[in-house]
N, C-alpha and C positions, 0 to 999 in steps of 0.2 A: 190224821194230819197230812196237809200236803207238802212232801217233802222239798217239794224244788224249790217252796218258797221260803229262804229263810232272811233273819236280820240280825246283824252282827252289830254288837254294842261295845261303844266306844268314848273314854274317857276323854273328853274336850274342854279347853279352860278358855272361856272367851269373855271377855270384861271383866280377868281377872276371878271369875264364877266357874263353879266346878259345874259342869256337865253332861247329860246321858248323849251322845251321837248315835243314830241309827243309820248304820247303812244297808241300803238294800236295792234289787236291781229293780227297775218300776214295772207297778202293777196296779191296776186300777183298786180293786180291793185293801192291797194293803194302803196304798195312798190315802184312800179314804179314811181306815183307821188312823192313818197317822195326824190325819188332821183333826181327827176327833179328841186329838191326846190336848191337856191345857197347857198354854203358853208355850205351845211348840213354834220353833220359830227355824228359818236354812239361815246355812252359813256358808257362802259364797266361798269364804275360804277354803274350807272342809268340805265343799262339795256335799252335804248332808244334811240332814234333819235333825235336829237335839230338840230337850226339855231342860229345865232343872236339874240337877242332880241331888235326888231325895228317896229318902226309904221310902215312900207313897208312890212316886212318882214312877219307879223302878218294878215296884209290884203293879203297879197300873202296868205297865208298858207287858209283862206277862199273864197279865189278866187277860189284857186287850187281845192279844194276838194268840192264843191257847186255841192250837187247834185250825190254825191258816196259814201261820209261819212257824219255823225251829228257830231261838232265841239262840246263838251263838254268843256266848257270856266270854269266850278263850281271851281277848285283849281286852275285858273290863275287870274280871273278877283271877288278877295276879298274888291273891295271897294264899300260897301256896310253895310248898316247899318242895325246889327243886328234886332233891336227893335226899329222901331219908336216911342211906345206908351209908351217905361221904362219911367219911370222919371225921369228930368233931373237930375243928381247930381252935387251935388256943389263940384267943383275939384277947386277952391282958397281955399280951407280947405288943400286938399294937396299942391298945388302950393305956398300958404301962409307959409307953416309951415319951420319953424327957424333949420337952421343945425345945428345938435349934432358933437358936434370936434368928428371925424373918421368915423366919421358913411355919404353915400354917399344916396344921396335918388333920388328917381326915377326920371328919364329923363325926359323932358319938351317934347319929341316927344313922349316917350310912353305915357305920360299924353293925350297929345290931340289925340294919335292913338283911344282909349277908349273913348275919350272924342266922338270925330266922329261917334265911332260906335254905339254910345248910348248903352251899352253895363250896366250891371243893378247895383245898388249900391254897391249890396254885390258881386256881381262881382270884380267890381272894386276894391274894401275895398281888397280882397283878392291876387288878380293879383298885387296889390302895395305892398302890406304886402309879400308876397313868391318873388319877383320879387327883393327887395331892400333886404332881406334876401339875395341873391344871390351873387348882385354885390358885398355885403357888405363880402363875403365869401375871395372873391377877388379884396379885396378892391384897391391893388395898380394898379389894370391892367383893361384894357378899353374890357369891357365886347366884344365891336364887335371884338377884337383879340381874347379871348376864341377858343379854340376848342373842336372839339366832346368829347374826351378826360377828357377833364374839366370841362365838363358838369357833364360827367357818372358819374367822382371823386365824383361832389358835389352830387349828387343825393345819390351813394353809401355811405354817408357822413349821408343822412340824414334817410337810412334806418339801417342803425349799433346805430343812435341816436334815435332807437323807435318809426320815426314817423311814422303817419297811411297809407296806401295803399291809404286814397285818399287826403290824404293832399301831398302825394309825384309826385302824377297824377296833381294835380293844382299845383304843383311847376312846372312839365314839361310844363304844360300848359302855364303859364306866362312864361318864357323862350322861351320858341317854336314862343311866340306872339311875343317880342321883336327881336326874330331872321327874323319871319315870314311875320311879318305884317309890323311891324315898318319900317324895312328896308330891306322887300323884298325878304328874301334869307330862301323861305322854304325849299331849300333840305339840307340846314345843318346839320337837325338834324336826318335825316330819321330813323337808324339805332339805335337809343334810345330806350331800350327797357321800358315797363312801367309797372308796377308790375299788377301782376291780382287783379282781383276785387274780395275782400273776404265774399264770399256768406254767408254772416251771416244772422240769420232768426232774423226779426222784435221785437224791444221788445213790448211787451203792458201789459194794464194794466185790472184788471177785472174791471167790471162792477160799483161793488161795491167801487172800489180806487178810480172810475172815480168819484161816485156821493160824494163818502168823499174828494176829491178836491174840487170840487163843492162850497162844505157848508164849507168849510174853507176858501173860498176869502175872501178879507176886505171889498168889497162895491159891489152892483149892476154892476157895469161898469166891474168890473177884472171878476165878474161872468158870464157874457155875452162872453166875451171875450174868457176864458177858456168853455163854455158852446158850444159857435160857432165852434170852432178850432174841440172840440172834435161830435158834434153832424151831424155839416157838414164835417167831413172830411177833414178841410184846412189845406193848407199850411200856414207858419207864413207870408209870403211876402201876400200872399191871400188875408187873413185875413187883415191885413193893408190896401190896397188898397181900400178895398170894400166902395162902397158910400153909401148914406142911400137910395138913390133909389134902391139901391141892392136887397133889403129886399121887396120881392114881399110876401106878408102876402096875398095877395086873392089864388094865386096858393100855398102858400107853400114850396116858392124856392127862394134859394140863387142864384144870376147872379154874377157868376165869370169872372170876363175879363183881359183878355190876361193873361194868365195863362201860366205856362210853356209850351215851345212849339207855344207860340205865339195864344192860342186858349181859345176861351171863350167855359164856359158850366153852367151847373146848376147842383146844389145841393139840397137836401134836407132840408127843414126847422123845424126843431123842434115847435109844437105847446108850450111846456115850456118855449123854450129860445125866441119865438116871445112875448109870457107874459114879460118875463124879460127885451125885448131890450121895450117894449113899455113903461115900468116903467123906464130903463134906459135914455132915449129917455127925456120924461118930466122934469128928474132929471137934465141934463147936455145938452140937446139941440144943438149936437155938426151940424154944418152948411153945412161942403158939406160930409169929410169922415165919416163913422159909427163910427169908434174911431180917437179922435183928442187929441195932444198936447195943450200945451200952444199954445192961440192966433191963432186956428185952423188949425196947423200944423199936419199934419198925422202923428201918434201915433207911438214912437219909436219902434223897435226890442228890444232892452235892457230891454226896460220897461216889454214886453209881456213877454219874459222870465224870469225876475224879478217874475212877478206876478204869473205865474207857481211852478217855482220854491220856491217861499216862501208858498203856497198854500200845494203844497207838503207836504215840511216840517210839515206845522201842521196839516195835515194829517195823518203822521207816514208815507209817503209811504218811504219803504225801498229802493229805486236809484235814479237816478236821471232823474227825468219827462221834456219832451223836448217838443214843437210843434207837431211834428210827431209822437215821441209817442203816442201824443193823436189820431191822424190820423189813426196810423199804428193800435191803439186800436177799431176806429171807424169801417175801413177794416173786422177787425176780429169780432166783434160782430156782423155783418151785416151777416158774414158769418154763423155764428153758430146760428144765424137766420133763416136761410134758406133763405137768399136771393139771387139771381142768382150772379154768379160769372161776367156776363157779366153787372148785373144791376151797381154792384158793379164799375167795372172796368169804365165806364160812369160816377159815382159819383167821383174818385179820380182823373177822366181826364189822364189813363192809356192809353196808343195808343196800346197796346196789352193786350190781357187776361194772356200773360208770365209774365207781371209786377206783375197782381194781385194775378197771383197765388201762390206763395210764402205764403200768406195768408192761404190756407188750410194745411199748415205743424207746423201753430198755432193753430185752430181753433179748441178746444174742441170738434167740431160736428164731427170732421176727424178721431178722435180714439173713438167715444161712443159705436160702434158697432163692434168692436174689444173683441172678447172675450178674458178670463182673462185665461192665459194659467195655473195658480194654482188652478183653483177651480174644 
C-alpha cells in the first residue's frame, strides 16, 4: 500500500441526510476512484467529496481504495470508549434528580452517550453542569433545532458575562458532544470559533508556605494527603485513586495508574511523608484506597480541597491554594533544584518537555545569574 496516500472519513449532514465526506489531498488516481464511487457528489461548504451514508456504500469506499490509499476511520467511527479503567459513576444521581419548575435538565441520550463512554466523574459533573446551562439559555426550543448562530449568540453571551477561556472551551465542548456524539451530526459546528488559551504562568508557592501548610493540618491523614499531592507532584483525581499498594517504600516510589492520558508512571516518594503515611496507616487502617471515605469509599474531591484550603488559611497563606498549586510548586522547586527538566517532565507524566517548560519562567534558578543592571 502506498502510504502517503491516505483518506480521512468524515461524518456530514447535508439536506438534513447523513453522510460519508472524504478528505483527501489531490491525486490524479485517487480522484478518479472517487468519482467512480455512486452518487458522489462536493460540497462547496465542506470543501470535500461525500456519498450517502450506508453500510454498502462504506464498504464500497474500502473495497474501492484497498491498496492505494490508508482509510483514516479516527473522526467517523467514535463508538468507542474513552477509558475503560475510569470509575464507574453513578448517573441515578443525575437521572434520579427531581425537576425544578423551568428549569430543563439533561437528556436521557446524553446521560447514557457519557454513560457508554465511560467518560470520568468530573468529566461528566461538568459536561451536565455547561450542557443543561445551555439548553436552559433556550429554554422553550428543542436544542436539536438550534443553529450555528445560536450557538455563537450563547457563547458570545457567556464571554461579555466574564466567564474564563476555559470554562467557555468546556461549554463548546458539551455542546459539540450533544451535537456530535449523541446524535451524530459533527459538522454542525465546524466553523465555532473557540477563544485561545491564556498563557498564564503557574502560581506556586515557596518552600517555606508549603512546609507552614504542612504544620497547620488538623490530623495525620489531611497531612499525608497535602504532604503527597505536594512532594509527589499529583494531581487531585491521582491522589484519590492511588491504592495502598501504591506506596512502594522499598523503591521510594509512588505507582500512579491510568493517569491522564490513559498512562501509568512513578513518582517520587518522600522519606518524611512515607514516616507520616506509616503513622497514618496504623491510625485509620483504611483497606483497599490510600485515602477512604466513610465505610471505605474513596475519599471525596470536596473533602481534599476542604483540607487545603482550611490549612491555608491558618497558615496566613495570602490566595487561594489549589491541588495543582501544590503540583505546580513541586515543578518548580525541582527546578531550582537543579533537577533535569526532562527528569522533571517524567515525574508530572508531561508527554512533552513544552508542558514543563513553562516552569523555568518561575523558577528562581532562571534569573539568579542575571546581573543587576543598578549596581
Amino acid at each position: 500500500m502506498n502510504t502517503k496516500h491516505s483518506i480521512t472519513l468524515k461524518h456530514l449532514l447535508i439536506h438534513n441526510r447523513k453522510c460519508i465526506g472524504l478528505q483527501y489531498n489531490t491525486n490524479k488516481v485517487i480522484q478518479a476512484l472517487v468519482d467512480s464511487l455512486p452518487n458522489v457528489s462536493w460540497s462547496k461548504t465542506f470543501g470535500m467529496f461525500y456519498i450517502p451514508n450506508n453500510k454498502s456504500n462504506l464498504e464500497l469506499v474500502f473495497k474501492t481504495f484497498r491498496g492505494v490509499a490508508w482509510i483514516n476511520g479516527n473522526y467517523f467511527f467514535t463508538e468507542r470508549t474513552i477509558n475503560k479503567e475510569n470509575a464507574e459513576v453513578d448517573f441515578n444521581r443525575y437521572r434520579n434528580r427531581r425537576p425544578k419548575k423551568g428549569h430543563k435538565l439533561c437528556p436521557e441520550a446524553y446521560l447514557l452517550k457519557l454513560e457508554l463512554k465511560r467518560y470520568s466523574e468530573n468529566t461528566v459533573r461538568n459536561y451536565v453542569s455547561c450542557f443543561e446551562a445551555f439548553i436552559n439559555h433556550y429554554y422553550d426550543t428543542d436544542p436539536i433545532d438550534l443553529n450555528e448562530l445560536e450557538v455563537s449568540n450563547y457563547l458570545q453571551k457567556l464571554i461579555q458575562e466574564g466567564k474564563s477561556n476555559s470554562y467557555v472551551n468546556l461549554a463548546v465542548n458539551s455542546i459539540k458532544f450533544f451535537y456530535e456524539v449523541v446524535h451524530g451530526m459533527p459538522n454542525r459546528f465546524y466553523s465555532i470559533e473557540r477563544p485561545r488559551k491564556q498563557k498564564q504562568l503557574p502560581s506556586v508557592l515557596s518552600k517555606e508556605e508549603v512546609v507552614s501548610i504542612l504544620e497547620h493540618t488538623n490530623n495525620i491523614k489531611h497531612k499525608c494527603i497535602v504532604g503527597l499531592l505536594y512532594s509527589s507532584g499529583l494531581r487531585r483525581g491521582e491522589l484519590l485513586n492511588l491504592l495502598i499498594t501504591d506506596i512502594d517504600s522499598k523503591r521510594m516510589m509512588v505507582h500512579i495508574r491510568n493517569a491522564k492520558g490513559n498512562k501509568d508512571r512513578y513518582s517520587i516518594l518522600s522519606p518524611n511523608i512515607l514516616k507520616d503515611l506509616k503513622k497514618y496507616y496504623k491510625e485509620y487502617r483504611p483497606s483497599k484506597y490510600l485515602f477512604e471515605g466513610p465505610k471505605g469509599v474513596k475519599y471525596s474531591v470536596t473533602s481534599v480541597l476542604r483540607i487545603i484550603d482550611s490549612a491555608a488559611i491558618k497558615a496566613g497563606i495570602g490566595k487561594k491554594v489549589t491541588p495543582h498549586i501544590l503540583r505546580h510548586s513541586f515543578a518548580t522547586h525541582l527546578l531550582e533544584n537543579g533537577t533535569d527538566i526532562r527528569h522533571i517532565q517524567l515525574l508530572l507524566g508531561h508527554s512533552s518537555t513544552k508542558t514543563t517548560e513553562i516552569y523555568t519562567h518561575v523558577a528562581n534558578r532562571s534569573f539568579m545569574d542575571i546581573k543587576d543592571l543598578l549596581s
